[in-house]
Kinemage of the C-alpha trace (Angstrom):
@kinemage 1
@onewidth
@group {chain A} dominant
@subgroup {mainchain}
@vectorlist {calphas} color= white
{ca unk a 1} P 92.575 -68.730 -42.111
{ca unk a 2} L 90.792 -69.981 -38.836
{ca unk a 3} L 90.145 -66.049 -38.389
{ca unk a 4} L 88.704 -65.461 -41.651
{ca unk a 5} L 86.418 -68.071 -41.199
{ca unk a 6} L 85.572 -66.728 -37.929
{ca unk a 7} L 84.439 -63.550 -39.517
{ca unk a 8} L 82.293 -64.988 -42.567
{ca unk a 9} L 80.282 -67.156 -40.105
{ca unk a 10} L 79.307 -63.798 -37.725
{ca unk a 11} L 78.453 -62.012 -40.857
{ca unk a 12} L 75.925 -64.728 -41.925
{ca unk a 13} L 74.492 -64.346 -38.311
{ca unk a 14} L 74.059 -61.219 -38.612
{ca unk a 15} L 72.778 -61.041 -42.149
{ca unk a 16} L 70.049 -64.176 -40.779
{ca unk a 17} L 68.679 -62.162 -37.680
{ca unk a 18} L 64.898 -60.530 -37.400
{ca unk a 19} L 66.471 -56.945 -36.864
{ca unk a 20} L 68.139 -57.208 -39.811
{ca unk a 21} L 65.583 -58.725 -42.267
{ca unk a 22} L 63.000 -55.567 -40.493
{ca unk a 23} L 65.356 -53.058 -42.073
{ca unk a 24} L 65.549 -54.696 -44.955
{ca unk a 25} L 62.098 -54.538 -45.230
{ca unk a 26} L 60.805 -51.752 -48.286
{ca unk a 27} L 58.899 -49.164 -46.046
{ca unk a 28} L 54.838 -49.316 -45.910
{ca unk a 29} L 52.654 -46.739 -48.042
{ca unk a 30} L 51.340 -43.920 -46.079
{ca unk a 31} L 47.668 -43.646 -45.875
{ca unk a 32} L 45.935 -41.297 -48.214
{ca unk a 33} L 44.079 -38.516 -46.207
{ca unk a 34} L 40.039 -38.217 -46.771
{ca unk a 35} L 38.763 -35.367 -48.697
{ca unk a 36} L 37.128 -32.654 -46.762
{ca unk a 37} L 33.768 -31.745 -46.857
{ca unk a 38} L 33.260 -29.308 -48.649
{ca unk a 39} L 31.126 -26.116 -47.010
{ca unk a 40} L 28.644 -23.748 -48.431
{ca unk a 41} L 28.003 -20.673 -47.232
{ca unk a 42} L 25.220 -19.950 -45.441
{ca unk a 43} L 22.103 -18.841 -47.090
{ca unk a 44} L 21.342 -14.663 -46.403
{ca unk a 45} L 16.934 -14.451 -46.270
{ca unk a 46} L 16.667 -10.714 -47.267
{ca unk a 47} L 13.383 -9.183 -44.983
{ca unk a 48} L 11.758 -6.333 -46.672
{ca unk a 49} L 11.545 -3.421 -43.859
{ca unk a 50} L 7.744 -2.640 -42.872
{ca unk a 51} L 7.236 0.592 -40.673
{ca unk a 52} L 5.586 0.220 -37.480
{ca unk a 53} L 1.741 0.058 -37.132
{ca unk a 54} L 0.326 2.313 -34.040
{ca unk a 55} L -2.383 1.326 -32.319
{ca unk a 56} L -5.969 1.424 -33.417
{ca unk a 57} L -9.154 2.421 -31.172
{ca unk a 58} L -12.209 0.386 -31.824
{ca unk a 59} L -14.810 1.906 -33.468
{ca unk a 60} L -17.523 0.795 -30.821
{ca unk a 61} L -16.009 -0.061 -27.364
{ca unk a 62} L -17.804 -2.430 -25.561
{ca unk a 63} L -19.816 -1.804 -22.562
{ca unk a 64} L -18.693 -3.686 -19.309
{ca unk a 65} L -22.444 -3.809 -18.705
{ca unk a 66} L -23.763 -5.446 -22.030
{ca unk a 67} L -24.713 -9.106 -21.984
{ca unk a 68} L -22.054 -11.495 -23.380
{ca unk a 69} L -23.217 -14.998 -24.936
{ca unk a 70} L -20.868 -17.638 -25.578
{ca unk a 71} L -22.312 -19.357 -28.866
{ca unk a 72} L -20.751 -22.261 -31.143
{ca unk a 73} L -21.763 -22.429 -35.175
{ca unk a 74} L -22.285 -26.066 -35.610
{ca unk a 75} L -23.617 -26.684 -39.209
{ca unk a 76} L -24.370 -23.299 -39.867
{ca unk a 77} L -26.518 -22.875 -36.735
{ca unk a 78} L -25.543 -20.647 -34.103
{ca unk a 79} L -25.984 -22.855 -30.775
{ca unk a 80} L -24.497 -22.811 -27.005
{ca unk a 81} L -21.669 -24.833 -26.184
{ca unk a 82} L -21.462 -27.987 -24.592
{ca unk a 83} L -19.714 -26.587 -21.769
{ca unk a 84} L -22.035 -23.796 -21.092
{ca unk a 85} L -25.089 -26.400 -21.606
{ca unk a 86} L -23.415 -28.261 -18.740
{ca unk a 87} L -22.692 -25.904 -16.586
{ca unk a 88} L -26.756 -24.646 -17.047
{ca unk a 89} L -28.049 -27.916 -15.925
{ca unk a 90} L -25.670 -28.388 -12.828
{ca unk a 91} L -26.997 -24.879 -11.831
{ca unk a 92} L -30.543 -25.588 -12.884
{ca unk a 93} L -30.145 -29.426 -10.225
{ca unk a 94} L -28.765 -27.147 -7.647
{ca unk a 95} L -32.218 -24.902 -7.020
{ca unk a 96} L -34.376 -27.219 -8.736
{ca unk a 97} L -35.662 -28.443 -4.669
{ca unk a 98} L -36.168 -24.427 -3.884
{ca unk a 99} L -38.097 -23.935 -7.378
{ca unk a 100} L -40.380 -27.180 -6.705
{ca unk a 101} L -41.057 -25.813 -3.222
{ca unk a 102} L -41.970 -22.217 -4.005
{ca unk a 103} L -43.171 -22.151 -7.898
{ca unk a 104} L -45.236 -25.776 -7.925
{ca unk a 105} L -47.743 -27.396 -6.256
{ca unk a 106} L -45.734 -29.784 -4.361
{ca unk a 107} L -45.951 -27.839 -0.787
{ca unk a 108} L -49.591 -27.916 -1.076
{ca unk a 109} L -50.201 -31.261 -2.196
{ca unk a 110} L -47.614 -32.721 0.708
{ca unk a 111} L -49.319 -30.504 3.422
{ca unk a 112} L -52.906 -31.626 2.097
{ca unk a 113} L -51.606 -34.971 2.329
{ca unk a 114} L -49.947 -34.691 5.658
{ca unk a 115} L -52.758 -33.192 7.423
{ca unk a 116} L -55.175 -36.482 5.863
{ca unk a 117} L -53.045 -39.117 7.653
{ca unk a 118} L -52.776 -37.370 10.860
{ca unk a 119} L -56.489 -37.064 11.016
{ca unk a 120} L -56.812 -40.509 10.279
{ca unk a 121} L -54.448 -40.980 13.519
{ca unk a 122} L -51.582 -42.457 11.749
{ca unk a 123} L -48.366 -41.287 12.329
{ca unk a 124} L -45.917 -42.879 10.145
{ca unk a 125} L -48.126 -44.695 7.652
{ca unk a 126} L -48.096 -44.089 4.825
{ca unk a 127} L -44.194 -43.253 5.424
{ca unk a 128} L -43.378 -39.259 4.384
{ca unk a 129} L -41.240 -40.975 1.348
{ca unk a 130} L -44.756 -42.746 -0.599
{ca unk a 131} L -46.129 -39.142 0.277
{ca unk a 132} L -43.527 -36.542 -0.703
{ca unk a 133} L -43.407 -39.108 -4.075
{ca unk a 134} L -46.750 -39.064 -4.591
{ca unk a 135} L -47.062 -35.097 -4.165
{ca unk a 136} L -44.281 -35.078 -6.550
{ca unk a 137} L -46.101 -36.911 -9.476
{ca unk a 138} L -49.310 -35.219 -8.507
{ca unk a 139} L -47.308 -31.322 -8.852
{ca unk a 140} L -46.079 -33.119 -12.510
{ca unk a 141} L -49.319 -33.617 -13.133
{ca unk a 142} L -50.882 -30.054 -12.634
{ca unk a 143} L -47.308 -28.774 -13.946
{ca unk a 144} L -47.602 -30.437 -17.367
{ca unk a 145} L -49.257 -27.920 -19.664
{ca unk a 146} L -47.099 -25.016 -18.068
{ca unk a 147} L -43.683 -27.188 -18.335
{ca unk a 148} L -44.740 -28.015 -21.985
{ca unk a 149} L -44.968 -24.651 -22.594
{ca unk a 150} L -41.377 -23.381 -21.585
{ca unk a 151} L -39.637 -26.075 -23.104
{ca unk a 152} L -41.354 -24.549 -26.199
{ca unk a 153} L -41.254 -20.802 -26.186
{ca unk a 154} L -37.769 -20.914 -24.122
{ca unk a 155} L -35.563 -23.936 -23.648
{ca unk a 156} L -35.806 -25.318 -27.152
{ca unk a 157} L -35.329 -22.618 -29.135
{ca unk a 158} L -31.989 -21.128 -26.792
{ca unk a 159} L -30.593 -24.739 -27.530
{ca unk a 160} L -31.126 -24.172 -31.323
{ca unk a 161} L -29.608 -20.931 -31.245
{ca unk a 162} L -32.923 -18.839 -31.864
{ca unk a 163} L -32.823 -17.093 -29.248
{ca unk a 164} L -30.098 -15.230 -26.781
{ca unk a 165} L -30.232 -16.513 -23.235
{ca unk a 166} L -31.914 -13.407 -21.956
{ca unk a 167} L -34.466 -13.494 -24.713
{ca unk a 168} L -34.909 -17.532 -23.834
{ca unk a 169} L -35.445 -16.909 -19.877
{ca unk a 170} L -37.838 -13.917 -19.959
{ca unk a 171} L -40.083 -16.047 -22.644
{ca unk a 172} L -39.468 -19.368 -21.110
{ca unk a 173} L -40.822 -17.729 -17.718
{ca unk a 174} L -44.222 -16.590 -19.083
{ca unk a 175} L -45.832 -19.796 -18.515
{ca unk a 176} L -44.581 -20.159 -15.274
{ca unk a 177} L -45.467 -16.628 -14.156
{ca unk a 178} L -48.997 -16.673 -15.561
{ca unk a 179} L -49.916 -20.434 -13.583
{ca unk a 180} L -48.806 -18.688 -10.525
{ca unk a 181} L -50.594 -15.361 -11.760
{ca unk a 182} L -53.624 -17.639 -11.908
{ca unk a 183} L -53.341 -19.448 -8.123
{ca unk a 184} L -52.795 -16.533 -5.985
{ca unk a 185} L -55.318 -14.458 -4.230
{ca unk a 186} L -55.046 -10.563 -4.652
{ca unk a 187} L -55.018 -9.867 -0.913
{ca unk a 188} L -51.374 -12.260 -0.597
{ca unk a 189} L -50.365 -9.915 -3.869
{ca unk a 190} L -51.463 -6.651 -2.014
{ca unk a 191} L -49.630 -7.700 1.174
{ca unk a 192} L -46.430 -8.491 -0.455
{ca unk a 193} L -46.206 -5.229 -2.550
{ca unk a 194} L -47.316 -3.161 0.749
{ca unk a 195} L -44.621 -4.708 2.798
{ca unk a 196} L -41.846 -4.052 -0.343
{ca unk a 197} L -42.445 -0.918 -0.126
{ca unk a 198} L -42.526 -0.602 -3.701
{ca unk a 199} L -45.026 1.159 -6.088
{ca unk a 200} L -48.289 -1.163 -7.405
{ca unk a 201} L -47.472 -2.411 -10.909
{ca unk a 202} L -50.121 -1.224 -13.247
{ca unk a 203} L -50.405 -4.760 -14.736
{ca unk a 204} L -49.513 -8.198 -13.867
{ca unk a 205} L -46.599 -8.111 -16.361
{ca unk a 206} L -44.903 -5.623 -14.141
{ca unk a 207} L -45.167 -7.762 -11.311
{ca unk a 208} L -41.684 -8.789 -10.112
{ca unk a 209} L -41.011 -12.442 -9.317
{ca unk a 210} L -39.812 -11.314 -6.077
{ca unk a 211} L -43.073 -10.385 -5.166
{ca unk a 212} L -45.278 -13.099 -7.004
{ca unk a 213} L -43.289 -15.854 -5.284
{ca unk a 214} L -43.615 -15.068 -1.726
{ca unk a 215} L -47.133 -14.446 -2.421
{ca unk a 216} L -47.786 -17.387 -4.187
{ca unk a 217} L -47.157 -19.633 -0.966
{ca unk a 218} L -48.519 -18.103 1.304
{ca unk a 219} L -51.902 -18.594 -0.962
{ca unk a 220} L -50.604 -22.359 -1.430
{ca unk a 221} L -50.225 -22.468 2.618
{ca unk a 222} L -53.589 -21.128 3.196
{ca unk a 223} L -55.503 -23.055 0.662
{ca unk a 224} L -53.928 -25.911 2.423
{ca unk a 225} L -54.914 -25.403 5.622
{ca unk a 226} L -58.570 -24.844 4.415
{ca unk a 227} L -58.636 -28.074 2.283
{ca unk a 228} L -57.226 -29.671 5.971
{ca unk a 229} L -59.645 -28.458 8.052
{ca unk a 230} L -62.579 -30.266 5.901
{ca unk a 231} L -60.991 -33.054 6.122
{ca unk a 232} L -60.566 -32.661 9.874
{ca unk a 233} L -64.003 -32.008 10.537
{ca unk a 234} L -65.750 -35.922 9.877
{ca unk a 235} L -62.840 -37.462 11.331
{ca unk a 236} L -62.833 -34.926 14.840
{ca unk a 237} L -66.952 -35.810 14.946
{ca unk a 238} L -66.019 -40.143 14.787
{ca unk a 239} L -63.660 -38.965 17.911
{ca unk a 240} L -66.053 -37.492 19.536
{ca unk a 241} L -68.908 -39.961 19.479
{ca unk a 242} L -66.506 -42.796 19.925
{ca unk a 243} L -65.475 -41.082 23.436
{ca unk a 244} L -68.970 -39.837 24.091
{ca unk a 245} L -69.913 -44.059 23.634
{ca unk a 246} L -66.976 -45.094 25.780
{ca unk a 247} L -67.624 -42.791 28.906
{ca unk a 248} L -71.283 -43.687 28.716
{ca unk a 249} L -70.562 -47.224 28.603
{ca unk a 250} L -68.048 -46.586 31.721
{ca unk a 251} L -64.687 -47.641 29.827
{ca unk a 252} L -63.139 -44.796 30.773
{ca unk a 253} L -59.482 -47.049 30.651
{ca unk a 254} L -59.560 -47.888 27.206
{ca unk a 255} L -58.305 -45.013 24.904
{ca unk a 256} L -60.832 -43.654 22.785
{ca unk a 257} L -58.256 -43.371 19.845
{ca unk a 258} L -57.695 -47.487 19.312
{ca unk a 259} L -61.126 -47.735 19.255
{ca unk a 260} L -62.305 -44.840 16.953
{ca unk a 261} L -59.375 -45.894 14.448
{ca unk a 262} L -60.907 -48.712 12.696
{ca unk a 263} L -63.904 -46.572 12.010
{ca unk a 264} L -62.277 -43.853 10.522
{ca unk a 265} L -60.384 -45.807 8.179
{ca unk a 266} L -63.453 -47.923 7.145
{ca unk a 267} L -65.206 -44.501 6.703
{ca unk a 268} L -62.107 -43.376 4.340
{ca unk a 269} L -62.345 -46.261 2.455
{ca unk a 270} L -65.603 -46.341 1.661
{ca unk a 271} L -65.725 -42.767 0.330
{ca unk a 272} L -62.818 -43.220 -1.335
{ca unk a 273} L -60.954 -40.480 0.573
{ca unk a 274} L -57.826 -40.871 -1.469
{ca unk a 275} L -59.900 -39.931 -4.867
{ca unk a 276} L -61.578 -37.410 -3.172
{ca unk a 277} L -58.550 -35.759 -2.146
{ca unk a 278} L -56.449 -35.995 -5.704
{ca unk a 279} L -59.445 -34.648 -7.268
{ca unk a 280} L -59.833 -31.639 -4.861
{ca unk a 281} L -56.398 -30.805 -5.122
{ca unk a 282} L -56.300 -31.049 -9.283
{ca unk a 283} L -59.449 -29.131 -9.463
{ca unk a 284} L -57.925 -26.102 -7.267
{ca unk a 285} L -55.757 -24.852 -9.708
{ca unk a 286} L -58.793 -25.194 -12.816
């Protein structure tokens, strides 16, 4: 009996442990797999067959020599680019000093002006800035009517896209040629086309610029020399009798210049030298 009893109280353990109850447990539902996606065939674009195009020769080759213009149609007007109108007025600064000196006024005006305060004995007044401004404004002046007249026949209608650019410079230099036409003496003109060595142009038209220019200073240089030399010629004379009145009077150590400066700028000033001078200048070029 005592082992019977023995035996029902390990089968209760056994029955009461977790192993036991685990595999007792009813077993969990296996997951349900996901559908796969499902996948279409790719699409197949069908290309219609084209037979090869040979090459074809243009119909009017262009000339590596012919003129090319870069033009923009802006509102239905046909006009230069901005880039191209930039890069014309960075070129146009860069010789705009050598085209003041050689196609305006301005060397004979500063020369004129020059050669009037060293006879007055002055050597830094006025300073070379006042006068190479005031021969500036003064070329302006004389320059107007012919400046006026290439912004008209050449710049404004190239930026409007009337003209090409080669069409805009030869017209747009017209003006320009016939003012310097107009201020140079035949003899400079003769001299320059002797030493070219090229044939004489049967009219002015033909004349090159190459030729015109060169002779156009050296007409500037001598009219400037001539208008300094009669300006020379009172001022020399004040010298003279100022050192003629000094020796007489024995002051051989004072300088003759201090002493004859005061006079020749009251004598300036009362003629109005200045006015006389502008108006000499202005009235050489008609």
């Amino acid at each position: 009996m005592r082992r019977g009893l023995v035996l029902l109280l390990t089968g209760l353990a056994l029955a009461m442990s977790p192993a036991t109850q685990a595999s007792a447990a009813p077993p969990a539902p296996a997951p349900t797999p996901a559908p796969a996606p499902t996948q279409h065939a790719p699409a197949v674009r069908v290309l219609a067959y084209r037979a090869p195009v040979g090459p074809t020769t243009p119909a009017a080759p262009i000339s590596p020599s012919a003129p090319v213009n870069i033009n923009v149609n802006v509102n239905g007007q046909n006009r230069p680019g901005n880039s191209l109108v930039i890069l014309l007025g960075i070129t146009l600064l860069w010789v705009l000093p050598a085209l003041l000196l050689v196609c305006t006024p301005f060397t004979k005006v500063f020369m004129v002006l020059g050669i009037a305060r060293n006879a007055l004995g002055l050597t830094s007044m006025p300073p070379n800035q006042v006068i190479a401004g005031l021969a500036l404004f003064i070329s302006m002046f004389i320059m107007g009517p012919t400046l006026q007249q290439m912004n008209q026949q050449g710049l404004q209608p190239y930026l409007n896209g009337q003209k090409s650019q080669s069409q805009a410079f030869h017209d747009g230099i017209q003006p320009l040629r016939e003012f310097m036409y107009k201020a140079t003496r035949n003899d400079e003109i003769a001299l320059m086309v002797k030493v070219s060595g090229q044939p004489t142009p049967a009219n002015k038209d033909d004349l090159p610029l190459t030729t015109l220019v060169p002779a156009f200073v050296l007409s500037e240089l001598r009219a400037a020399f001539i208008i300094g030399f009669v300006i020379f010629v009172p001022f020399i004379i004040i010298d003279m009798v100022v050192s003629a009145s000094l020796m007489s009077l024995g002051m051989m150590m004072l300088p003759p210049v201090t002493v004859a400066l005061p006079f020749k700028l009251l004598l300036f000033v009362l003629v109005n030298g200045w006015s006389l001078i502008i108006t000499a200048l202005v009235a050489s070029y008609g």
